[in-house]
ZAMARGU-4260 file (C-alpha; in steps of 0.2 Angstrom, whole numbers, plus 5000, padded with zeros to 4 digits):
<rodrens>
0) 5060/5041/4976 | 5053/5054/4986 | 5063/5059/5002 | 5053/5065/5017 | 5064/5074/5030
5) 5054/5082/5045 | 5069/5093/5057 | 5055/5104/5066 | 5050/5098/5083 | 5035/5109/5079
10) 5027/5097/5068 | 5010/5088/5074 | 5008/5070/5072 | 4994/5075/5060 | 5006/5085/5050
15) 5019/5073/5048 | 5006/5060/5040 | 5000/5074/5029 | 5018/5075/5023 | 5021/5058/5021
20) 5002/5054/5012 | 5009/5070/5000 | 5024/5062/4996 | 5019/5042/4994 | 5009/5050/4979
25) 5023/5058/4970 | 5031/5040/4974 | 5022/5031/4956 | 5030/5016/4949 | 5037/5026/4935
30) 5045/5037/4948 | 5052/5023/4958 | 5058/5012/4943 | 5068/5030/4938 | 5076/5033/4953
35) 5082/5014/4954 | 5087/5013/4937 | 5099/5030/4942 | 5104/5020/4957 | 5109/5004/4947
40) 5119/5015/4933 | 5130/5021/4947 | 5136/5005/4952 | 5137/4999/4934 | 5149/5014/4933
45) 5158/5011/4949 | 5162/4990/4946 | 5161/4993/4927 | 5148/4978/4927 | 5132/4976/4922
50) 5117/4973/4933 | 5113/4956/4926 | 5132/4950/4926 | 5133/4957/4943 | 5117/4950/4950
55) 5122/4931/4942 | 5138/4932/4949 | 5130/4940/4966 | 5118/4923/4966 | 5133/4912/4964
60) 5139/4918/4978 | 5156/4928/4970 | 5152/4945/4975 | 5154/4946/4993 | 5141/4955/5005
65) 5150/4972/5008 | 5138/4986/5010 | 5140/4992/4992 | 5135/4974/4987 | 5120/4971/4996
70) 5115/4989/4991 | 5116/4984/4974 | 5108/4967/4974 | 5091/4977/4985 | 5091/4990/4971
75) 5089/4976/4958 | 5078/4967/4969 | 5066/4981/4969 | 5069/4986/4953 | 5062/4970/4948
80) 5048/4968/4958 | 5043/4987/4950 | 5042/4980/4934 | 5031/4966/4940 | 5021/4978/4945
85) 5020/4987/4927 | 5019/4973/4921 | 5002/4971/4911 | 4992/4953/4917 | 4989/4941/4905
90) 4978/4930/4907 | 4989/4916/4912 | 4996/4927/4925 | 4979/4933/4933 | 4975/4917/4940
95) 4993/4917/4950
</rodrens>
């Protein structure tokens, strides 16, 4: 995902939005659902789990909330709701 980080105190009000509309369209769904799936292989590596093992025992309430948790259980989250999005609509979903 894109990361937007303004340091001057020279910036205008106009030219921060200019920055921030700039950088919300390199932010596609492809690009996001890229940088989440990097972001959920890290923690795959660091608990030598899986997402979906994680997230079902996370659900069940066996994970604990430490931060690294929580972090992973949003990344998911969004992940998912990314490939909703990408999702193509079928018929029986457009009227959802």
């Amino acid at each position: 995902m894109p990361k937007v980080t303004i340091r001057s105190k020279d910036v205008t009000t106009k030219g921060a939005r200019k920055i921030f509309r700039e950088a919300a369209k390199q932010a596609t769904p492809e690009v996001v659902l890229g940088e989440l799936l990097k972001e959920l292989k890290q923690f795959e590596q660091k608990f030598s789990m899986s997402t979906v093992e994680f997230y079902r025992q996370y659900c069940m309430g066996e994970m604990g909330d430490s931060r690294d948790v929580m972090r992973w259980a949003a990344f998911y989250e969004s992940y998912m709701n990314v490939v909703k999005t990408l999702m193509p609509k079928s018929p029986e979903n457009k009227k959802r």
